[in-house]
N, C-alpha and C positions, 0 to 999 in steps of 0.2 A: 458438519457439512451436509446439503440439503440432496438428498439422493430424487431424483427424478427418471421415473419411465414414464413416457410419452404414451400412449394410445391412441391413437388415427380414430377422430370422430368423422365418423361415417355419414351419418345423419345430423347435418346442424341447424336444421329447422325446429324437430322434435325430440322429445324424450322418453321412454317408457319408462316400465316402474323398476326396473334393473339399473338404469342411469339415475334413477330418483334415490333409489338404495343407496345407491355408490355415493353420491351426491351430498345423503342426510349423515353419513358414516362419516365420511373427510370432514363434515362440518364437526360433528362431534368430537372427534379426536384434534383436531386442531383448536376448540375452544378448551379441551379438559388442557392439553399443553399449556396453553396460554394462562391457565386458571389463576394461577398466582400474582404474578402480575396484575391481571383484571382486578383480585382482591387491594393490590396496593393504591389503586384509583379509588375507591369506595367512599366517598364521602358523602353521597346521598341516598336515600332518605336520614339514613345515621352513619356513621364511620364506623361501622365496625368491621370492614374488610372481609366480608363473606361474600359479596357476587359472582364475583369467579366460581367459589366453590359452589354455591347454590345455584348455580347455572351449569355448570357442567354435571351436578347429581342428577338435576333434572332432564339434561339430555340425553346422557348415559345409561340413565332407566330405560329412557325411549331408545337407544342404541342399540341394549342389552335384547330387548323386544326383536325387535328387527333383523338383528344379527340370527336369531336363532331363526328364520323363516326358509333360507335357503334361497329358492325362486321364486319370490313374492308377485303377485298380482297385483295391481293399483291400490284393489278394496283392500285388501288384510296387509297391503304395509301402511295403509291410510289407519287404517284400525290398531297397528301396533306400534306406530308414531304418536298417534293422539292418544291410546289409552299409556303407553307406556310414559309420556311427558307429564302428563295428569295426578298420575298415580304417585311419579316421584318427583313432581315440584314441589321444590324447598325455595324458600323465600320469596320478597315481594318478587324479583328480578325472575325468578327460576317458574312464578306461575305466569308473570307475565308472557315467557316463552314458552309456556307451554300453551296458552292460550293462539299466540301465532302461529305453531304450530298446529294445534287442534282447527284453528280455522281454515289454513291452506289445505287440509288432506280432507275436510268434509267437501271443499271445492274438488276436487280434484278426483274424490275416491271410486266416483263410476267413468273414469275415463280410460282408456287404453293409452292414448298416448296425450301429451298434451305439446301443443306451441307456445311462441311467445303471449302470444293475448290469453291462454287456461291461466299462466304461469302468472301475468299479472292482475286475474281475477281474482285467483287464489291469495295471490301475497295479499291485494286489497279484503279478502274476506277473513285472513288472519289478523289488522289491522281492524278492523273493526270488530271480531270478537274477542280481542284483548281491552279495547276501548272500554266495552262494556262492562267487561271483568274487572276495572279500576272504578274505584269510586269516585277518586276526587283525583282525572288525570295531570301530572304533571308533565309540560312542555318543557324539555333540554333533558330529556331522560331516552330509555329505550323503542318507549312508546313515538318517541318523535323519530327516531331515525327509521323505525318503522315502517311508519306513515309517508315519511320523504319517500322511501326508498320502493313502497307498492304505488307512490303517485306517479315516481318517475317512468316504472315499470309500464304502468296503464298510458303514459305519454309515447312509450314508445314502440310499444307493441304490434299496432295496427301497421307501422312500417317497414317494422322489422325484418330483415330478410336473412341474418342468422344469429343464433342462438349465442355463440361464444361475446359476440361485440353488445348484444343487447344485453350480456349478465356483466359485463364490464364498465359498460355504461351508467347501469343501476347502481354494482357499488361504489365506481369514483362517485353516485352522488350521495351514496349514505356516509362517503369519508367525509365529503362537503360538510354533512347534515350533522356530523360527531364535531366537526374541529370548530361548528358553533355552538355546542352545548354550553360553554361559560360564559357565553353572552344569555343564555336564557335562563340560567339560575346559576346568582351570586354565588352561590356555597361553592361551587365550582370553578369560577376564576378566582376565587379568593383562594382554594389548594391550588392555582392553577393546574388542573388536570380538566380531562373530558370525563363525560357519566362514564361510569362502570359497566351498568349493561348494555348503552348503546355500544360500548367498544366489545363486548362480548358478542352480541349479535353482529355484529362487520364480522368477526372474528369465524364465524357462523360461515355467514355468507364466503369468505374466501377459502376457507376449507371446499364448500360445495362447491363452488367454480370449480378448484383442483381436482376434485372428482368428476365431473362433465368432462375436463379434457384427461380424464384416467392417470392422472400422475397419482405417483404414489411420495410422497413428502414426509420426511424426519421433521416435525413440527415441532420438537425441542428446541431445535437450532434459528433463536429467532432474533435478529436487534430491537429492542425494545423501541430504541431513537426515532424509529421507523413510524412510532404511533402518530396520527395528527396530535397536533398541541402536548403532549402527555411528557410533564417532569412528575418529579418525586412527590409525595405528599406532605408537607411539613408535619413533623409529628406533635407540633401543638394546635395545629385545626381542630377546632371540637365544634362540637355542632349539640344543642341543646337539646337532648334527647328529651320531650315531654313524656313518652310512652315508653315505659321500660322492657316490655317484656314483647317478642317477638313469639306470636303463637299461630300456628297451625296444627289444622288437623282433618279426615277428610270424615262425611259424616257418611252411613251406608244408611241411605233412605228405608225408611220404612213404606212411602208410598211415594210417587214422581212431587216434585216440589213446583207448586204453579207462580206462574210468573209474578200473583201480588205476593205471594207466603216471599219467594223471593227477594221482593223488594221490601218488606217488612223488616224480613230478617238484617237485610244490607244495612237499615234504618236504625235498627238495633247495635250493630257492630258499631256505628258511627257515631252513638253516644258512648262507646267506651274507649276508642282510641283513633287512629289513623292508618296510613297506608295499607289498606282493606282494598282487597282482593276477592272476590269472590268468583264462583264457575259452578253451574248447577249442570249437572248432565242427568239422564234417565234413574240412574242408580245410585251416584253418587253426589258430593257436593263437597269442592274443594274448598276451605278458609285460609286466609291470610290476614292476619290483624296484628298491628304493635297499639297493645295495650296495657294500662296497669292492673287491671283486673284481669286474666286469663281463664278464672274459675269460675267468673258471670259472663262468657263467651261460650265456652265450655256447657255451663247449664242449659243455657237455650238452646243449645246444640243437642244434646241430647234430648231434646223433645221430636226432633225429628226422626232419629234413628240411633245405632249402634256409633261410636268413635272408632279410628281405625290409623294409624301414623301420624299421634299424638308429637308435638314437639314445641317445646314453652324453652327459650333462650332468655337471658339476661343480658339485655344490649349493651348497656353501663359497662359489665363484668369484658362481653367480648371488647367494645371497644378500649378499655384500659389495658387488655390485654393484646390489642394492635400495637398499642402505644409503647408499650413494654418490648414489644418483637422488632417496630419499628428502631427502639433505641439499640436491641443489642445488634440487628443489623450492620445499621451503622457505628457501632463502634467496632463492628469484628472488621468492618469495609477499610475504617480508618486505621485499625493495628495493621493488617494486610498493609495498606498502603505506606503505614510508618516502615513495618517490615523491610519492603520493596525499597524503598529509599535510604536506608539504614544501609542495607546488602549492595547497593550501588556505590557509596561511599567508600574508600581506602579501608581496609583494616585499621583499625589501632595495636600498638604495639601489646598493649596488658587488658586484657578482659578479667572480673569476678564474678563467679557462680557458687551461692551458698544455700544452703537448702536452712529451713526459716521455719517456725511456730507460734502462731500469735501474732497479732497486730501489729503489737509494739513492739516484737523483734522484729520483725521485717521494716519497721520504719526505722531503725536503728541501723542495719544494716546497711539501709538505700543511703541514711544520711554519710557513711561510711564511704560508698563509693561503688557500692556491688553493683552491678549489672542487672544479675537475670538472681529474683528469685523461687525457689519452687518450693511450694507450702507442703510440707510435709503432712502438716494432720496431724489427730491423737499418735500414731505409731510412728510416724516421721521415716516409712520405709517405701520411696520413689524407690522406681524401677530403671533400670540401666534405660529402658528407653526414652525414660523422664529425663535423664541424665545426657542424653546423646539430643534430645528435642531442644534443651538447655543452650547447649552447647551451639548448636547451630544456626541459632537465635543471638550468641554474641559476636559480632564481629571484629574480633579480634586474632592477633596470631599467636600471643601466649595464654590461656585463660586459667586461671585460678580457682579449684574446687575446694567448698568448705563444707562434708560430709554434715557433720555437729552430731552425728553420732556414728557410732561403732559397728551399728548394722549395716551400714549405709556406704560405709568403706568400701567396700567389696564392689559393691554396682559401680561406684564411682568409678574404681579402677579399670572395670570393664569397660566402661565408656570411654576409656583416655584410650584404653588398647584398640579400641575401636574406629577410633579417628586420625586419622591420616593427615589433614590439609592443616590441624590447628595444633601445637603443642600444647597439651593439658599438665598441669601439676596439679594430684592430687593432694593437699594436705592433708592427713589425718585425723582431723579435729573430731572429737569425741561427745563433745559438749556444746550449746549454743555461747558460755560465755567465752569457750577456746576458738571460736569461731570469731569471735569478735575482736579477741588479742591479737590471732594471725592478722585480722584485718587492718589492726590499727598497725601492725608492725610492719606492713608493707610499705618500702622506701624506693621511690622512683627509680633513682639515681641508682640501685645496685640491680645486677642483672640477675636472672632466673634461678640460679643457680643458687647465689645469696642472697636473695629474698626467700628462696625456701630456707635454708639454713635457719636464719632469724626465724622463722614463722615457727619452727620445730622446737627451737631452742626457749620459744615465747612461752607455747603451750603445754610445758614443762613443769611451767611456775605456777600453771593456771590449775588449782583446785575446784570443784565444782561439787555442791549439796542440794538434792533436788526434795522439795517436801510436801510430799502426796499423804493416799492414803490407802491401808490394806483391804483388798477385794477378800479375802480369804485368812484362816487362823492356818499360821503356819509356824516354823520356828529356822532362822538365819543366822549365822554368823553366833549361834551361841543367844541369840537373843529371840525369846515370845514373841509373836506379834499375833495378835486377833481382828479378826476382821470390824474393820473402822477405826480400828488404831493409825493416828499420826506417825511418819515414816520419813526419818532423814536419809536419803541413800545417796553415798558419796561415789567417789572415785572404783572402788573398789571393794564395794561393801555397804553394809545398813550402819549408818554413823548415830543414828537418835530413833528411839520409840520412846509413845506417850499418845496419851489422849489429851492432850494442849499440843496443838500446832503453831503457837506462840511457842511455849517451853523447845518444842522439839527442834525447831527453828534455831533459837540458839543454842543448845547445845550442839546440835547440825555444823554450827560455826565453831562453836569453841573445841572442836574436835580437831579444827580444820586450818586455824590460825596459829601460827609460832612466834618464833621471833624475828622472822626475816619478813614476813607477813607486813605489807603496805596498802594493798587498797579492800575494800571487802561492798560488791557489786550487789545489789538486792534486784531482780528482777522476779514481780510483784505477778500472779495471773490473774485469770477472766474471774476464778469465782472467790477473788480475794479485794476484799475493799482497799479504798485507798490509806483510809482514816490509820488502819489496823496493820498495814505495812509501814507507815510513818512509825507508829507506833515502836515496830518491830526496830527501823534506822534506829531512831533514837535511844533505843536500849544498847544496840549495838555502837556506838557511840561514845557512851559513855562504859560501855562494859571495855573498850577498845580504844583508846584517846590516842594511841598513835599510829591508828587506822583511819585513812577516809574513807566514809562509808558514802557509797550512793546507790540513790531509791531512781529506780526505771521501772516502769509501767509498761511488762512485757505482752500481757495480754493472751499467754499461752494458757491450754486445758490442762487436766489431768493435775497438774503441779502447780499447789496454792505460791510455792516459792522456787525461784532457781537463782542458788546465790554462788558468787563466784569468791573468790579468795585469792589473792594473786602476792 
């Protein structure tokens, strides 16, 4: 919700440097708001989704300046706007601002108060030394909405008779001047969106209005929809990055740099890469270059003077990593939304919840019928709040828990205790393959009651032999084991040691198999080949002929094998 206090402009002809304060502050804070967003526009000069942020660092230096002044004079907020914007522009966008900024306050800086025609001499003398500051300008960027927006200014100044309609005026024409930036460069109706930093500067600009009439605005609180022209970016826009490395840095002169050393230097930048930026002031000398070389930018730089807020990015690296944030984005947008849709639909009568290890038991599971499942990990010990997140995720009104281990029981339970709107049965299953029998023994047609029954009665039959290996020399059940020693550990006990985990394997079984003994489960893990668990079927097979034996590709850690016995 947008909190609004009014302030009764007194004077709305003119401004001083108290309303210019106020003015430069709301714009700040309303572009660092907005920042993220701005980043999602970003697809020119490269996509890599930094203008927001490198326009807001750069204002926010200069904000940081400012703020600390108290009751500034014209001269020292003009001097702690332009050094403070200077000093912290980051990227093409952030020096570009800062240049329109250092232009407007060098107009401005011996004035007491200014009107509409200071304020449009100014905007036009920060339009032209940003001009300068770009090498090779491009039209449908910042620099054009800029320029729109100080012509309008100077068109309308000399008639102007008050301040509030003549700053309204200006920026209905820089929204004008943004919602054609994709007629002026393809890249930009091709994402269909508007430039990034012209919408960052409007951004600018409405904040500062807000400030002139003293409202104070919650600038979080914003509709996006609201932007001219501006959708989503498609996350396979790519744009051919020739220059890979995005480098600045500022240089601390060693003597003032004359206007040809200057443009020497600009000449130099310009056989190494593009979107060069340059700003020479008495002391110092900002760079801006995307180049493949940064170390032969660099060199010649230091012939001038000392380096000072070094910064070399890997454009490639950020923009794949847009691409990457853009995708989970949107799928977290899309789970939400499947969520929300799910949660609007009836209950179903039977929901399943089984807690999973490995790949290829959780695809085992889902083929089964489960619901929601939560990956345990090496320890496989989820927390009752995992177990209640679970739960509220299925939409159901009876839901079925399948612990699959013994630690794991206990949280479960807590979470049935815990839930109110849905009947939980927890079943006790101890093991991933008793988890598997509850699940196949589950029978529509019998009610809750007796499908727990069966599931109990199932996991009964169901033996399980897991075949790791020892971290540690200890001695179990009467039995050595040495650390890296192969380890069959059953039900209720270590059933095989050996240094063959083939051998240990089956003897693991034949410990485990009787005569009532029909199917015998091999699920195979991550650091166990395929070749070498066939292998293992096939002994077992033939050691076993009126057994079926079946090979699954469970894909868990820790355990070369988890076999079941039923």
């Amino acid at each position: 919700m947008i909190r609004i206090e009014e302030e009764l402009v007194v004077n709305n002809k003119t401004i001083d440097a108290r309303i210019l304060s106020r003015m430069f502050l709301a714009g700040a804070k309303n572009l660092e708001a907005k920042k993220e967003w701005i980043n999602e526009l970003n697809v020119f000069p490269v996509p890599d989704g930094d203008t927001g942020t490198n326009m807001t660092m750069t204002i926010m230096a200069a904000a940081a300046e400012v703020g600390s002044l108290g009751e500034p004079d014209m001269e020292s907020l003009a001097k702690a706007i332009s050094s403070g914007s200077l000093r912290g522009a980051r990227g093409n966008s952030g020096v570009i601002l800062s240049q329109l900024l250092r232009g407007f306050t060098r107009s401005v800086k011996n004035s007491k108060e200014l009107d509409a025609i200071d304020i449009a001499a100014a905007m036009e003398k920060g339009v032209e030394t940003a001009y300068k500051a770009v090498m090779k300008p491009k039209e449908g960027t910042i620099l054009t909405v800029a320029r729109e927006a100080a012509a309008k200014a100077v068109e309308l100044a000399e008639t102007a008779e008050a301040l509030d309609t003549f700053f309204q005026s200006v920026i209905a024409h820089a929204e004008e001047t943004l919602a054609k930036t994709p007629e002026m460069l393809p890249v930009l109706k091709e994402a269909g969106v508007v430039d990034s930093g012209g919408q960052g500067l409007l951004e600018v600009y409405h904040g500062a209005y807000d400030g002139f009439l003293g409202k104070e605005i919650d600038y979080t609180q914003f509709d996006k929809a609201k932007g001219p022209a501006v959708t989503k970016i498609d996350a396979q826009t790519e744009a051919d990055i020739k220059f890979g490395y995005c480098t600045e840095f500022i240089i601390l002169l060693n003597q003032p740099m004359s206007e040809e050393t200057e443009h020497e230097f600009k000449k130099f930048l310009m056989s190494l890469g593009d979107s060069i930026v340059l700003v020479a002031d008495d002391e110092i000398v900002k760079v801006h270059v995307h180049t493949n070389h940064p170390g032969q930018a660099i060199e010649k730089a230091l012939t001038f003077g000392a380096l000072s807020r070094m910064k070399i990015d890997n454009m490639r690296e950020e923009h794949q990593e847009k691409l990457i944030k853009d995708a989970e984005k949107m799928a977290k947008e899309q789970a939400e939304q499947e969520e929300k849709e799910e949660a609007a639909q009836p209950p179903k009568e039977v929901g399943f919840i089984s807690v999973s290890v490995g790949k290829g038991m959780t695809e085992i599971f889902k083929e089964l019928g489960v619901d929601y499942l939560i990956e345990g990990g090496q320890t496989m010990n989820p927390s009752t709040e995992d177990m209640l997140n679970a739960i509220a995720k299925v939409n159901a009104k009876t839901i079925y828990i399948f612990p699959n281990n013994k630690n794991i029981v206990l949280a479960a339970n807590q979470a049935r205790d815990l839930t109110e709107d849905k009947e939980i049965v927890v079943v006790p299953t101890k093991t991933i393959p008793q988890g598997i029998t509850a699940m196949i023994s589950y029978v529509p047609e019998k009610n809750s009651a007796e499908n727990t029954e069966a599931m109990l009665q199932a996991i009964e039959h169901v033996k399980t032999g897991q075949i790791t290996y020892a971290v540690r020399d200890t001695r179990i059940d009467d039995k050595e084991i040495h650390e890296g020693d192969m380890m069959g550990i059953g039900d209720h006990g270590i059933l095989a040691v050996g240094k063959d985990r083939m051998e240990v394997a089956k003897e693991t079984v034949a410990q485990m198999v009787d005569d009532e003994s029909e199917v015998i489960s091999i699920y195979y893990g991550a650091d166990t080949e395929e070749a070498e668990a066939e292998e293992l079927a096939t002994a077992l097979e033939e050691a076993y002929p009126d057994c079926d034996v079946e090979l699954n590709a469970g894909g868990q850690p820790i355990y070369y094998y988890v076999i079941s016995v039923e």
